[in-house]
C-alpha positions as CSV (number, residue, x, y, z in Angstrom):
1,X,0.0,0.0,0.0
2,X,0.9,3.8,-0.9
3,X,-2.0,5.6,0.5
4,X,0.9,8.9,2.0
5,X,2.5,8.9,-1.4
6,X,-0.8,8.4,-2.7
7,X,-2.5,11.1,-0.9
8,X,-3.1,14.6,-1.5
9,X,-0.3,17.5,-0.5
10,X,-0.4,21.1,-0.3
11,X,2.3,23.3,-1.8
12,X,2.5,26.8,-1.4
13,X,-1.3,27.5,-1.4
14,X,-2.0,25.2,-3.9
15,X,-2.9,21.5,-3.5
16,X,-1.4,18.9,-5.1
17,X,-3.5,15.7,-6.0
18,X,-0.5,13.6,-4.8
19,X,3.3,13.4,-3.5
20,X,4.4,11.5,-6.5
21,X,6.5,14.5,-8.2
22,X,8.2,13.7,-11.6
23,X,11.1,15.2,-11.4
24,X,12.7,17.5,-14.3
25,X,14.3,15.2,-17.6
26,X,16.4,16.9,-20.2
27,X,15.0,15.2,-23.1
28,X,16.8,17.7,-25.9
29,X,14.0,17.7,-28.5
30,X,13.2,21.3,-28.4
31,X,11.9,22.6,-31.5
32,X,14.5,24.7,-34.3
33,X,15.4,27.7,-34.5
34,X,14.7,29.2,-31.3
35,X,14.6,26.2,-28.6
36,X,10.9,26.6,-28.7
37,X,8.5,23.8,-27.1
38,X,6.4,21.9,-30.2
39,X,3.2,19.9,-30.0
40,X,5.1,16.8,-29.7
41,X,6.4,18.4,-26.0
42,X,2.6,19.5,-25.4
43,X,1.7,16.0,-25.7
44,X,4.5,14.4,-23.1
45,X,3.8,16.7,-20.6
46,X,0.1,15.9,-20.9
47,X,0.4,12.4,-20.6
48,X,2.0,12.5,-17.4
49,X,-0.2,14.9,-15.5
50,X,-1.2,12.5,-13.5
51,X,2.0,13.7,-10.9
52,X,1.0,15.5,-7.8
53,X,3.6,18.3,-9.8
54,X,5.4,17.9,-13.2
55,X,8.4,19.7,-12.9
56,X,9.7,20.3,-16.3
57,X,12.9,19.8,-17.8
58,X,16.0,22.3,-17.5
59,X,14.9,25.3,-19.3
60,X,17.5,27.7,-19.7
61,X,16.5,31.5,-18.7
62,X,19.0,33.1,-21.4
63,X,21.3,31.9,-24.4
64,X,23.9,32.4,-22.2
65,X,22.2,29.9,-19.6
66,X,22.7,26.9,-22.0
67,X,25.1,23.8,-22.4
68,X,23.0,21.5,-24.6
69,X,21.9,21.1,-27.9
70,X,18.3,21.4,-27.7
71,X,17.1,22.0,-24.6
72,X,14.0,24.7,-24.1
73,X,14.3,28.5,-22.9
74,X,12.2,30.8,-21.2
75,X,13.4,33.8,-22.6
76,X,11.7,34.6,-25.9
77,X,7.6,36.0,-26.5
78,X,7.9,32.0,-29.2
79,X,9.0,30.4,-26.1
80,X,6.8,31.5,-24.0
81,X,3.6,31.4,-26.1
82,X,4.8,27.7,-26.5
83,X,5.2,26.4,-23.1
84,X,1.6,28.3,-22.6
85,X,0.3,25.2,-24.6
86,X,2.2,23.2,-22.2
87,X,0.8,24.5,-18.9
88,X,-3.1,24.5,-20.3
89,X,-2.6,21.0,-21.5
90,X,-1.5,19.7,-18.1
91,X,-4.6,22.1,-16.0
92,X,-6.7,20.9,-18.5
93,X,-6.0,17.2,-17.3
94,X,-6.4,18.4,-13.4
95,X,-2.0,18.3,-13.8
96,X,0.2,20.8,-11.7
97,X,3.4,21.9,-13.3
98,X,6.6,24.1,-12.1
99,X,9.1,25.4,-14.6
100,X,13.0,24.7,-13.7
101,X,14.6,27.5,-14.5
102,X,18.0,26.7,-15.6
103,X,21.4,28.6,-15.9
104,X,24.4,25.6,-16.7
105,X,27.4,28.4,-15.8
106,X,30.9,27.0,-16.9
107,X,29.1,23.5,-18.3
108,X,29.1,25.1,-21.9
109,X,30.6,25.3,-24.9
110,X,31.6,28.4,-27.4
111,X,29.3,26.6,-30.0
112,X,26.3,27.6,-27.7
113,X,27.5,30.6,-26.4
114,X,26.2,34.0,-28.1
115,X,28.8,35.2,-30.3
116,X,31.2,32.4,-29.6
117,X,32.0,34.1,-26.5
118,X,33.6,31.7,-23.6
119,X,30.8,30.3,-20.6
120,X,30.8,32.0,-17.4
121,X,31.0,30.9,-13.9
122,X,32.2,32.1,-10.3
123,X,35.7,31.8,-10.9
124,X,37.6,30.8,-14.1
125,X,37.8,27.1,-13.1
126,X,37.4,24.2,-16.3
127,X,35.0,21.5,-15.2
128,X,37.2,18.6,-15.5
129,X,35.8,15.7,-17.2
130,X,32.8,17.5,-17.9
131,X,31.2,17.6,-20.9
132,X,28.2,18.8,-22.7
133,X,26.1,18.6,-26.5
134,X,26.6,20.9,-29.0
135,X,25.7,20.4,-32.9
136,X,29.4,21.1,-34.7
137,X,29.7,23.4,-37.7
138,X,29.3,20.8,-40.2
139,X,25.8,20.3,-38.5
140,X,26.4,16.9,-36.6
141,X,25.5,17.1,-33.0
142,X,28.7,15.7,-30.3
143,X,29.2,15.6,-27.0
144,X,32.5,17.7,-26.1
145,X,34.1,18.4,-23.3
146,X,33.0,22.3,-22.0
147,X,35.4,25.4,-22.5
148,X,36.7,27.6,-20.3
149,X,35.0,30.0,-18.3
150,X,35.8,33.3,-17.7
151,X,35.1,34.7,-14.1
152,X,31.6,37.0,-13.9
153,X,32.9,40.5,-13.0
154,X,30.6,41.6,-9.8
155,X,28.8,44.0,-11.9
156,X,27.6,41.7,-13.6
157,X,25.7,39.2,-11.1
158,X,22.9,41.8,-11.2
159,X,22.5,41.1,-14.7
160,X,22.3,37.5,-14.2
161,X,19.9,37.3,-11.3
162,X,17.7,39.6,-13.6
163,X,17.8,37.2,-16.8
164,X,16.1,34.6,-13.9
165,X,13.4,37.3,-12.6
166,X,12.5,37.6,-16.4
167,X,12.7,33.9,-16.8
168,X,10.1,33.7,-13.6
169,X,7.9,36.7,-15.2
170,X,7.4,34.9,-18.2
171,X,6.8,31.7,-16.6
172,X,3.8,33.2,-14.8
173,X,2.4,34.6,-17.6
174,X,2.7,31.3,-19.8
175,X,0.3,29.6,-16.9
176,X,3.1,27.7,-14.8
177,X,2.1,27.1,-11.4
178,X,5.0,27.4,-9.9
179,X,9.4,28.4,-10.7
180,X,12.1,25.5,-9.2
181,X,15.0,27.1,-9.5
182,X,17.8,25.4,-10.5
183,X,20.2,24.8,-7.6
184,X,22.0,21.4,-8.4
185,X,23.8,19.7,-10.3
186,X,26.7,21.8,-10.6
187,X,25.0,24.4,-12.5
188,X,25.9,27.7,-12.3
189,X,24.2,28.6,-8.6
190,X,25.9,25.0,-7.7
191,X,29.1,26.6,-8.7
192,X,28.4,30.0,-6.5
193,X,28.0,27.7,-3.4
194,X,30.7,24.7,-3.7
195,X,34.2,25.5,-2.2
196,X,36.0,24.0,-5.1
197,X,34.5,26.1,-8.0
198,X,34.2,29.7,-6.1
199,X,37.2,31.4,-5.1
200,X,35.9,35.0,-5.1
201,X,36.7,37.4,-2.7
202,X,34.0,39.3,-3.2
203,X,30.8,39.7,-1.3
204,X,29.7,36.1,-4.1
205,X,33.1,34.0,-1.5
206,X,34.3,32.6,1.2
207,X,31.7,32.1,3.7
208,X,29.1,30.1,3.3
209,X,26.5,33.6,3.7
210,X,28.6,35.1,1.0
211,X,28.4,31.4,-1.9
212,X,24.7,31.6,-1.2
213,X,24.3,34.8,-2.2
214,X,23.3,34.8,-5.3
215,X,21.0,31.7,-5.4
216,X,19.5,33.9,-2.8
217,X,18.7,36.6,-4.7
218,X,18.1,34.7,-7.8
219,X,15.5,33.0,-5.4
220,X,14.5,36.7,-4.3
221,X,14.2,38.1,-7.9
222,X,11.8,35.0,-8.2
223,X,9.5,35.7,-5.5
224,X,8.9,39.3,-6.0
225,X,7.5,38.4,-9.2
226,X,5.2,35.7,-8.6
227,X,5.1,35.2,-4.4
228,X,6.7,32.8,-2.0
229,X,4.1,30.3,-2.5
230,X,4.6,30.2,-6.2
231,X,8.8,29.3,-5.9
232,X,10.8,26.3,-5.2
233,X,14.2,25.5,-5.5
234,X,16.3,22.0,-6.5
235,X,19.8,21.8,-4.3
236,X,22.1,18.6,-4.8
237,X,24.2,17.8,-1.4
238,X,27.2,16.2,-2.0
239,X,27.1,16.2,-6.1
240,X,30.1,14.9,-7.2
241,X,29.2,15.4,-11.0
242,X,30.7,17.8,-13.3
243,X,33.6,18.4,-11.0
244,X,31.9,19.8,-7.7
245,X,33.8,18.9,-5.1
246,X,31.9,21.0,-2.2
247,X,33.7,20.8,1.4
248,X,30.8,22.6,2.9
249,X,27.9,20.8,1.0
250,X,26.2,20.4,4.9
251,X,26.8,23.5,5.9
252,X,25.3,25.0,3.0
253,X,22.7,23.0,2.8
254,X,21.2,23.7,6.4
255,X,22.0,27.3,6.0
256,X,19.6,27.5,2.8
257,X,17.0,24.8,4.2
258,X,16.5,27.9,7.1
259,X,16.9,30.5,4.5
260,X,14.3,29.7,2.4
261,X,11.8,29.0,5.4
262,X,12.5,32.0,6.4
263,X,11.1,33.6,2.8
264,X,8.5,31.4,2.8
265,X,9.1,29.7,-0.8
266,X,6.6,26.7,-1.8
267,X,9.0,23.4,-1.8
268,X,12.4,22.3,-1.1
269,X,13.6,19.5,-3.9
270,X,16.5,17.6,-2.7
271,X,18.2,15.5,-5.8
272,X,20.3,12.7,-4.1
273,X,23.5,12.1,-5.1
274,X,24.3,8.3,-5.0
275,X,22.4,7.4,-8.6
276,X,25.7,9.3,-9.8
277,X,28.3,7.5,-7.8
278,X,27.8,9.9,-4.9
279,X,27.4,9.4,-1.4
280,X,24.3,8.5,0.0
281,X,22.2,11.0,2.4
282,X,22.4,10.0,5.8
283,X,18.5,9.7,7.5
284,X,20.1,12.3,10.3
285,X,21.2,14.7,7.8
286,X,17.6,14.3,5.6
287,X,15.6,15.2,9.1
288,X,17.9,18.1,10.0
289,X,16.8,19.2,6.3
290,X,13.4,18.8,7.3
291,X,13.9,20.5,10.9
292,X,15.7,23.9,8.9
293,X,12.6,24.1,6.0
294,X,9.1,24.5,6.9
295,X,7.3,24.3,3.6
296,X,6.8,21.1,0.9
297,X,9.8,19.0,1.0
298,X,10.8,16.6,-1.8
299,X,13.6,13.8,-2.2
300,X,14.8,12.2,-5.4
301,X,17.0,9.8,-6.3
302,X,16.0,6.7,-7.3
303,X,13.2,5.7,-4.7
304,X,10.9,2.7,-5.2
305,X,7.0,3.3,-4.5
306,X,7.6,1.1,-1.0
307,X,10.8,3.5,-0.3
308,X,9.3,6.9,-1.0
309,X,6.2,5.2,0.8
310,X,8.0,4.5,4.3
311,X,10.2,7.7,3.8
312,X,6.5,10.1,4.0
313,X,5.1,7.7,6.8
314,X,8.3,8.1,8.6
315,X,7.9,11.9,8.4
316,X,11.0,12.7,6.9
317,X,9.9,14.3,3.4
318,X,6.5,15.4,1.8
319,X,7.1,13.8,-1.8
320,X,9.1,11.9,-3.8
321,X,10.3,12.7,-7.4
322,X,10.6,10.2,-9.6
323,X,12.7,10.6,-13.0
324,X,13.4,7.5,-15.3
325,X,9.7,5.8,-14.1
326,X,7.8,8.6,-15.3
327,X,9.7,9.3,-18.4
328,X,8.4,5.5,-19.2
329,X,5.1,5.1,-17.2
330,X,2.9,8.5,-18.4
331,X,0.8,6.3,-15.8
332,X,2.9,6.2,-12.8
333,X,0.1,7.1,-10.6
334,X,-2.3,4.4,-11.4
335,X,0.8,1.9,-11.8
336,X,1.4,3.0,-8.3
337,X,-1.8,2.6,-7.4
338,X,-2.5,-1.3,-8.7
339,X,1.0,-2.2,-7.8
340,X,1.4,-2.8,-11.6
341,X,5.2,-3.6,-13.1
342,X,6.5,-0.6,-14.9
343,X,7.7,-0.1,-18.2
344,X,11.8,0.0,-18.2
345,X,12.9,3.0,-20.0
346,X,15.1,2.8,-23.5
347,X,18.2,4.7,-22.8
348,X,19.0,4.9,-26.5
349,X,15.8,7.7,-26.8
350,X,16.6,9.7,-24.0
351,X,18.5,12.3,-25.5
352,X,17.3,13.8,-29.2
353,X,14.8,12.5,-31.4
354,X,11.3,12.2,-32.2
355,X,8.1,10.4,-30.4
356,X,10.2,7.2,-30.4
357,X,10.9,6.8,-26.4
358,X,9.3,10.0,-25.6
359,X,5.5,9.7,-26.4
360,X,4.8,6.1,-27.0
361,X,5.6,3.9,-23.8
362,X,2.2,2.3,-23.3
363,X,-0.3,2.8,-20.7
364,X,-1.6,0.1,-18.6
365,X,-4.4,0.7,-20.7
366,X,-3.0,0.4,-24.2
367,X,-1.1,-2.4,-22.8
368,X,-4.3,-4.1,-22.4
């Protein structure tokens, strides 16, 4: 039985019809030229309205914000009209859905930078064995390893945090119910906070007040356009992807978790670092997450139904995202709900390409 993950949950003021969130997939099959969402995206998104929230893929909140081939913006009147067809496709299947507001930093290429101009980040650090997708000038997409950064000059953070508040503005207006801001992953407020990719001595380093600064305002920005109840943001404790190598991933943590209570924002989503080789959260440090932050709280990273289950009854999270299953079960509710077996996802369509992988995994109800 799942009847807590099953049952409804409130987030911000808005109730969610249960805790089963899927969490955000970068699918790469945003429509050309422009990174604008297409009717083929309208359609994935609607399937899977059956999450208590969808949270949508990466979705970069300027040119400058992006590291793959792709991948969907929030920065144009094209994108936003599309992902407007998005948001009333999911409401008009009783679905919730956030936008993930996404700025990749330093895990970028000159290919996709404006102008051919080199990524940015905190400090002018090369992610090591990092890479990300570009399509090469002869037109064939790669994967290559990501250039290197130039440090952000402080006048310039202002800038930044505003290409976000715009991001959140247009957001609102395309019907989203609520902003995640992308805090994880070693994305470019990931690289603000961890010791080993910010080495300012500005008011942006050092302590952990001064790393957090800017997801703070970037959080801020957020909430004065649409409302604390209408913001959440995605952290990633102890990421050891795309070279993070945080000393102070606790410290920072908790400091936020209180942070953010202390604004008031809608949902805290904690992305769990062992499905990438990292370690895995400690139950003491999870509830001392859930002792700092007050509002919805959310952990991913590869739960089960029966895990995510005990982990709400226990009282240590609100919800569970769930990645790979939904991308393959548009019914992972009701699968949930029967204690059906799931559809494994094809790892060959993940990335790229059309409704192969993407649009036509089977509901129990085709299936039959």
């Amino acid at each position: 039985m799942v009847k807590h993950l099953l049952s409804p949950v409130k987030a911000g003021s808005i109730i969610l019809n249960n805790r089963a969130i899927m969490a955000p997939l970068t699918r790469s099959r945003a429509g050309q030229p422009g990174d604008v969402p297409t009717d083929l995206n309208v359609e994935y998104y609607a399937q899977r309205a059956g999450a208590g929230l969808i949270v949508s893929e990466g979705t970069q909140v300027s040119p400058q914000g992006q590291g793959y081939a792709w991948t969907p913006g929030i920065y144009s009147d094209a994108q936003e009209a599309s992902w407007k067809k998005v948001t009333a496709a999911v409401h008009a299947k009783g679905g919730r859905i956030a936008a993930q507001l996404w700025h990749v930093g330093r895990i970028s290429h000159t290919l996709l930078q404006p102008g051919g101009a080199a990524p940015v980040a905190p400090s002018a650090i090369i992610a090591a064995n990092s890479k990300c997708f570009v399509v090469q000038p002869d037109g064939t997409p790669a994967n290559v390893p990501t250039s290197q950064p130039r440090a952000l000059a402080t006048s310039e953070i202002p800038g930044i945090v505003d290409q976000y508040r715009q991001a959140a503005a247009r957001a609102g207006r395309a019907g989203f119910d609520f902003v995640e801001i992308h805090g994880a992953n070693g994305y470019l407020p990931h690289q603000f906070l961890s010791t080993n990719t910010n080495h300012r001595t500005d008011q942006y380093g050092g302590p952990v007040e001064n790393r957090a600064r800017f997801l703070l305002e970037v959080v801020d920005a957020a909430v004065a356009e649409l409302g604390a109840d209408r913001v959440g943001v995605r952290l990633s404790p102890h990421f050891i992807g795309h070279d993070i190598a945080d000393e102070q991933a606790d410290e920072s943590t908790l400091y936020l978790a209180k942070e953010f209570s202390r604004r008031g924002i809608a949902y805290l989503h904690i992305a769990e670092p062992d499905w990438v080789g990292g370690p895995e959260l400690s139950d003491e440090f999870r509830r001392q997450i859930r002792s700092g932050f007050t509002g919805l709280l959310i952990f991913c990273g590869g739960y089960t139904a029966d895990e995510a289950e005990a982990l709400i009854a226990n009282g240590i999270g609100d919800a569970v995202g769930f990645g790979r299953p939904f991308l393959a079960n548009p019914d992972l509710v009701e699968r949930f709900r029967r204690g059906a077996e799931l559809n494994a996802p094809d790892k060959s369509t993940f990335y790229g390409g059309g409704a192969r992988g993407y649009t036509d995994y089977p509901t129990l109800k085709q299936a039959a």
